[in-house]
KEFIDO-172334 format. One line per field, with one value per residue (C-alpha): residue in three letters; x, z, y; chain. Coordinates in steps of 0.1 Angstrom, whole numbers, plus 5000, padded with zeros to 4 digits. Layout:
<balums>
res <- c(ALA_...)
east <- c(X_...)
up <- c(Z_...)
north <- c(Y_...)
chain <- c(A_...)
</balums>
This chain:
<balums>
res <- c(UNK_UNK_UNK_UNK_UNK_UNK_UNK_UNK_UNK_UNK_UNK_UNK_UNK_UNK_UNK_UNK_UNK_UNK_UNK_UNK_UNK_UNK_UNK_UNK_UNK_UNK_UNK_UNK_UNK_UNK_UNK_UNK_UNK_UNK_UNK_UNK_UNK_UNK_UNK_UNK_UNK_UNK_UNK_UNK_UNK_UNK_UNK_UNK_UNK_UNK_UNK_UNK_UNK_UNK_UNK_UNK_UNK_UNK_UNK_UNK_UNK_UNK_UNK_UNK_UNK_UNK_UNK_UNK_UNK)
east <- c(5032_5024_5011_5026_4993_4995_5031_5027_4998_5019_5042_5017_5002_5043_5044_5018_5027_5063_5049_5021_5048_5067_5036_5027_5069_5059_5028_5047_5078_5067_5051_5027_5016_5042_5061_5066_5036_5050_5064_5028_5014_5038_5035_4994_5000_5022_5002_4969_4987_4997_4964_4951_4980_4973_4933_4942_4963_4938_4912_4931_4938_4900_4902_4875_4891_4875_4868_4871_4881)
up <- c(5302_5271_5269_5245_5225_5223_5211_5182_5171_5167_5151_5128_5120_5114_5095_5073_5068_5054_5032_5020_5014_4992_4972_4968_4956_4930_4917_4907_4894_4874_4842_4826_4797_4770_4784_4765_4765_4792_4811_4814_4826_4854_4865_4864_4885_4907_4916_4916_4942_4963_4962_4981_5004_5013_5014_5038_5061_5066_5072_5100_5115_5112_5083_5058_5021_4997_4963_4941_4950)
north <- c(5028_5013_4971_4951_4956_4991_4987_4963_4987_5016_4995_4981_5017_5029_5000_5006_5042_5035_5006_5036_5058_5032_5021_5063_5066_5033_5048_5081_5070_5039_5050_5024_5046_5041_5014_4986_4962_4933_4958_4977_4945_4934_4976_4974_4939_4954_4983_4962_4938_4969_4982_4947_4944_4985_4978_4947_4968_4992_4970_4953_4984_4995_5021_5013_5020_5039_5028_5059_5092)
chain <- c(A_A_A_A_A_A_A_A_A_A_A_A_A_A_A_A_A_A_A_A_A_A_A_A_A_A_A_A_A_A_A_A_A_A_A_A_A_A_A_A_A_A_A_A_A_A_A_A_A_A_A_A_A_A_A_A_A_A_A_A_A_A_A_A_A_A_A_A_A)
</balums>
């Protein structure tokens, strides 16, 4: 049997998996090269914020992100 611990864990890690999946669906579909200059900033913001929020998740679920590939 599972505690209710265990259970918002594996919610949190499902969680976090969906909202990676999104963020990975942004990334490719979004072009910022060639877009028209406001829109390349909001984009470059956008994907900066997901890259904290992502970085934050993993932290609280005891992943240490990397910095560069």
């Amino acid at each position: 049997m599972f505690t209710s611990g265990s259970l918002s864990s594996a919610d949190s890690k499902s969680s976090f998996l969906f909202y990676s999946h999104l963020a990975n669906v942004a990334i490719h579909s979004l072009q910022v090269k060639g877009s028209p200059p406001e829109v390349a900033h909001a984009r470059l913001q956008f994907f900066n914020n997901i890259q904290v929020v992502l970085a934050s998740g993993m932290k609280l679920l005891g992943i240490t992100p990397v910095n560069k590939m």
